[in-house]
N, C-alpha and C positions, 0 to 999 in steps of 0.2 A: 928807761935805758936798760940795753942789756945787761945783767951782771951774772959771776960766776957763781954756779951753787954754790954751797956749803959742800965741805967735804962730808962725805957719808959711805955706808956701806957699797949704796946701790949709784950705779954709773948716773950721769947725769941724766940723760935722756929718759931713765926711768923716777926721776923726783918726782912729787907732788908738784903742783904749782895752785895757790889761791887767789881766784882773784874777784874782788868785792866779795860776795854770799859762797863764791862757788870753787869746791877744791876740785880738781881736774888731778886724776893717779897719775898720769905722766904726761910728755912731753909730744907721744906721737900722736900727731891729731891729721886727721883725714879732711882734705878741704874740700869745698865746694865742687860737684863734680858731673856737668850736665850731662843726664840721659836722655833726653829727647823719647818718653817712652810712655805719656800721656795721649795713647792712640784717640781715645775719648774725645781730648781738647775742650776739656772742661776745666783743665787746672789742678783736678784730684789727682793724688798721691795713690798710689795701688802696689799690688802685692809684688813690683818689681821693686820698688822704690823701698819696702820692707827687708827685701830679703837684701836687695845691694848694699843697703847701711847697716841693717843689722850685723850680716857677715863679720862687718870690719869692726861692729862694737865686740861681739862675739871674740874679733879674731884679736883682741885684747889693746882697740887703741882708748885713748886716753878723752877724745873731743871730736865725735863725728858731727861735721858741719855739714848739714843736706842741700842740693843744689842753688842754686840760681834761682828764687822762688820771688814769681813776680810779684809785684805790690797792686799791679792794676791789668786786665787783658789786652790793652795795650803797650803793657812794659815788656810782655815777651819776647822772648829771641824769637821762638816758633810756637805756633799754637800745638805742639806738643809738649812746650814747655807745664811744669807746675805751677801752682799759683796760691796766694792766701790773701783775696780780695773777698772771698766770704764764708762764711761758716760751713757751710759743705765740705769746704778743702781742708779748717781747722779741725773738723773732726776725722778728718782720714790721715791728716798726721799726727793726731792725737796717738791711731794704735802704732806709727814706728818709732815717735819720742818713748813710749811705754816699754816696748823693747829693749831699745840703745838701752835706756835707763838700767832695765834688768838688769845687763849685762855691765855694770859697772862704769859704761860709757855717759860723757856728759854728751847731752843732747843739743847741735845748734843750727841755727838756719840762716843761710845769706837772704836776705833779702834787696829784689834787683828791679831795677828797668832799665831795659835794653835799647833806648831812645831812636837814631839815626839806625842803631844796627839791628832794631824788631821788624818779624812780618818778614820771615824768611824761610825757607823751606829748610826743614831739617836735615842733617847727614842721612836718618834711617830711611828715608824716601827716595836718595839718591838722587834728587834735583838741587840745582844751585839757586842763588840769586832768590830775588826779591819775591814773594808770595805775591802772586796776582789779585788785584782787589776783588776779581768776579771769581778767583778759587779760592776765595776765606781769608783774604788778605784783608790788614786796613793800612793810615795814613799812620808814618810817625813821626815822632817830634825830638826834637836837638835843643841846644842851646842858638846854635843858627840854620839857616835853610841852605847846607854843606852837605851832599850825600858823602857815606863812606865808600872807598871803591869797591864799583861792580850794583850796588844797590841803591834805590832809587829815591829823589830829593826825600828831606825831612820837611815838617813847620817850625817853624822856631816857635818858640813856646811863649806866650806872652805873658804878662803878671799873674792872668788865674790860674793859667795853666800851669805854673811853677807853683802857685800857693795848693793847686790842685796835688800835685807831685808829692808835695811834702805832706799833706792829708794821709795821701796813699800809704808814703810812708809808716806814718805813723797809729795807723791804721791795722796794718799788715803787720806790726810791730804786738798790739794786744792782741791779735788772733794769735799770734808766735805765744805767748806765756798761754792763752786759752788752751792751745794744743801740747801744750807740755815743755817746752823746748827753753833747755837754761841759759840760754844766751843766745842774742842776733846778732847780725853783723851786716852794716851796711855795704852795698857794692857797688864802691868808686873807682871799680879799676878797668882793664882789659878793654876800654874803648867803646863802654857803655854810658848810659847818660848822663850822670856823675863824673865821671874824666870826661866828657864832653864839654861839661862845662868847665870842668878845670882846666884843660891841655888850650894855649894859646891856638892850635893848630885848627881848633876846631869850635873855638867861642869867640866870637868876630865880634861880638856887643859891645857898645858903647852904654850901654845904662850901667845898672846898680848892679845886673848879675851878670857883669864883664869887665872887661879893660884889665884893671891891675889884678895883682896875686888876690886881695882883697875883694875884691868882684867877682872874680872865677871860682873860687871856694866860698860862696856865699852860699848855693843851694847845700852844699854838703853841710857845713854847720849848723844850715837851717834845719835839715833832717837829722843829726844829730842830737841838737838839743829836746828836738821835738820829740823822737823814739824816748830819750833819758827823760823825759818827763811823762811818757806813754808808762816806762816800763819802772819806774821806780829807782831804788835807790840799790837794793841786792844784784840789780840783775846785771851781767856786764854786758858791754856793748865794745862789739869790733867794728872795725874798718877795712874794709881791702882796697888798698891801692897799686896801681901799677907805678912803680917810682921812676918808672924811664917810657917812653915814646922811643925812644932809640932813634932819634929824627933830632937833627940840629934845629934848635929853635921850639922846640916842643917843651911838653912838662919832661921834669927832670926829678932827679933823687935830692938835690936842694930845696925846691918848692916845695917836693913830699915831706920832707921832713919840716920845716916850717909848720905846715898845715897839719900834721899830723901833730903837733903840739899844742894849734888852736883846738884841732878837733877834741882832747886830751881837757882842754881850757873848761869847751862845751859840754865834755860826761862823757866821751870814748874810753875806755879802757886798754885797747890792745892793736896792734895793726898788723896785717896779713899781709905780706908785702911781696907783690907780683912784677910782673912789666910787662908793657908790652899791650896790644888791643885796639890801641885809637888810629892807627894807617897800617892798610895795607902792602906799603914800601920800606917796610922798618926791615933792615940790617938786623937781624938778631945772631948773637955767637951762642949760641945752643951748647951744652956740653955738661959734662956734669958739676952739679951746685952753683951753675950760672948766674941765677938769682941770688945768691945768699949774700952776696958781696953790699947786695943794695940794701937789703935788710939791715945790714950790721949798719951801714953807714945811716940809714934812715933813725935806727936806735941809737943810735950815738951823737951825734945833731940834733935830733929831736929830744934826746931822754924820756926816752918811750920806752914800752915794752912791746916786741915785735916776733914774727916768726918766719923763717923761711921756707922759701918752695921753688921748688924746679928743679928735676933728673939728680935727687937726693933719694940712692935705690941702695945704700947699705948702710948697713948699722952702727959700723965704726965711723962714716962720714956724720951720721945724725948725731951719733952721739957727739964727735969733738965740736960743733956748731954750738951746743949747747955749752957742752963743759968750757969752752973759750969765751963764753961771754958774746959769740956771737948773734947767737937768737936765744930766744927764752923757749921755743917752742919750735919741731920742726913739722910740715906738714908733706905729709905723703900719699901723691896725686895716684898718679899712672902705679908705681910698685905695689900699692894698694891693690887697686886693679887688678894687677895679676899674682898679688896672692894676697886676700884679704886677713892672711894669719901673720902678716908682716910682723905685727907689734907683738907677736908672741915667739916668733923665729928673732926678732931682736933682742929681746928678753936674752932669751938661752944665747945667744953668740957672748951678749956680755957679762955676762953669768949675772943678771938681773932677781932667776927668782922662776917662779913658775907659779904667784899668786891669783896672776890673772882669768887662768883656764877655766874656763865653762866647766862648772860639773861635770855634766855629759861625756867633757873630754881628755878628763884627768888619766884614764888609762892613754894616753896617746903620749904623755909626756915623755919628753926624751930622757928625764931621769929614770922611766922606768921601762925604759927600750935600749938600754944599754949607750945609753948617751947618743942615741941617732936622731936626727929631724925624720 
């Protein structure tokens, strides 16, 4: 459950945070964030992938989580997606965990399968829809055989093929510590395989891994415990979930919290809390700190510890999120993006400190530019 820091010098947003083995210097953490930039389509990590995460360790945040990193080459969104299905790929993010690290940053990696919605043409390609099987497509799989819109039937996935899944998992799980990387984080959200199986909307099953709340979170805690037994006992383990479908009758911010307490039960440690992914008809009210709302409520029902995200672009908003008790952590997507030195212009707005700066870039500090950004 969220709670408020301790009173201290430094604003909330810049506290320490521990969790199991690993102290994290503050609160702004960098989430998952696809580049579609593996032209290769091997999976491997390259010097895009270096310099785009490093930046933002650089640019002083606290927990850079690196994309969408598939568990198997069918878990991919696109086959320019990344990947850590085998040791080639663990050592080419060996050298960007090496870096973040330098840089003061903890090092993390979602790890994903893209189910109903893999085998897709990427944005950098400028084509839509479904990857043709005869231009390097293949078949994928769901919890039932329910295309998402616009993209083309899944298989539903039968007993080995889920036992297979959660292999993968945990698989891709010890390549993640081989390569350096202090913490993973599973990827239940946004309308990929994991919320496939969870969201009513899109798990039709009548067996074991369907029907009730109890059957729909079955592959998630299966992978759960499995990763926390992959990775031991220091390392922590997130979850990202989407806590709303924004669809009447879908998964919702009650279930997520629920679940996120089983997951908690199994060896989770934290929940990255999104929405949104599983239908292409979802109502969403966009606007700034949209998400956060579900966060709080997810930590507070659940008594978790959680962090929010979505069109959270200034410093005074992240920080009161934190100081209110409403997330423990905030993550920042897109303002990242567009200025990878966010956590160090946050820093200075609330008069945080200036411990963070890279060597390199200590002459640039606004203390000694006459107080300018």
């Amino acid at each position: 459950m969220s709670a408020e820091p301790e009173a201290s010098a430094q604003p909330a947003l810049f506290t320490p945070i521990t969790i199991r083995s690993l102290t994290i210097r503050n609160r702004v953490w960098v989430p998952p964030l696809c580049q579609y930039s593996v032209t290769s389509r091997d999976g491997v990590p390259h010097d895009w992938h270096l310099v785009h995460l490093g930046s933002m360790a650089a640019g002083g945040a606290g927990l850079v989580i690196a994309e969408a990193t598939a568990v198997s080459p069918e878990g991919r969104i696109s086959d320019y997606d990344t990947g850590l299905w085998n040791d080639e790929q663990a050592e080419a993010w060996s050298r960007v965990t090496r870096f973040l690290r330098s840089q003061g940053a903890a090092a993390g990696i979602q790890l994903a399968h893209a189910g109903r919605k893999a085998s897709v043409w990427p944005e950098v390609v400028g084509k839509r829809g479904s990857q043709p099987l005869d231009e390097g497509g293949w078949t994928t799989v769901s919890a039932s055989a329910q295309a998402f819109h616009g993209l083309r039937e899944p298989v539903a996935l039968d007993e080995a093929g889920i036992r297979g899944v959660i292999a993968d998992f945990r698989s891709a799980a010890r390549r993640a510590l081989d390569a350096g990387f202090d913490l993973v984080e599973v990827h239940a959200a946004h309308g990929y395989l994991v919320h496939q199986f969870l969201s009513p909307l899109s798990n039709l099953r009548d067996d074991e891994w369907g029907g009730d709340l109890e059957g729909r979170s079955r592959l998630l805690l299966e992978i759960v415990r499995e990763v926390r037994a992959e990775i031991g006992d220091g390392v922590p383990l997130f979850v990202r979930f989407s806590a709303t479908d924004w669809v009447e009758g879908g998964w919702d911010e009650a279930q997520t919290a629920i679940v996120a307490r089983w997951c908690e039960d199994a060896g989770a440690d934290f929940f990255d809390v999104s929405t949104g992914g599983l239908v292409a008809h979802a109502d969403i009210p966009v606007g700034p700190g949209y998400q956060a709302g579900h966060a709080e409520y997810v930590g507070e029902h659940g008594d978790v510890a959680v962090s929010a995200v979505g069109r959270i672009t200034n410093a005074e908003h992240a920080d009161e999120l934190v100081a209110s008790g409403a997330a423990d952590a905030v993550m920042i997507g897109k303002a990242m993006m567009r200025d990878p030195h966010f956590a160090l212009r946050a820093a200075h707005e609330l008069g945080a400190g200036s411990t963070m700066w890279p060597v390199q870039y200590l002459r640039a500090r606004p203390e000694v530019n006459d107080g300018e950004w």
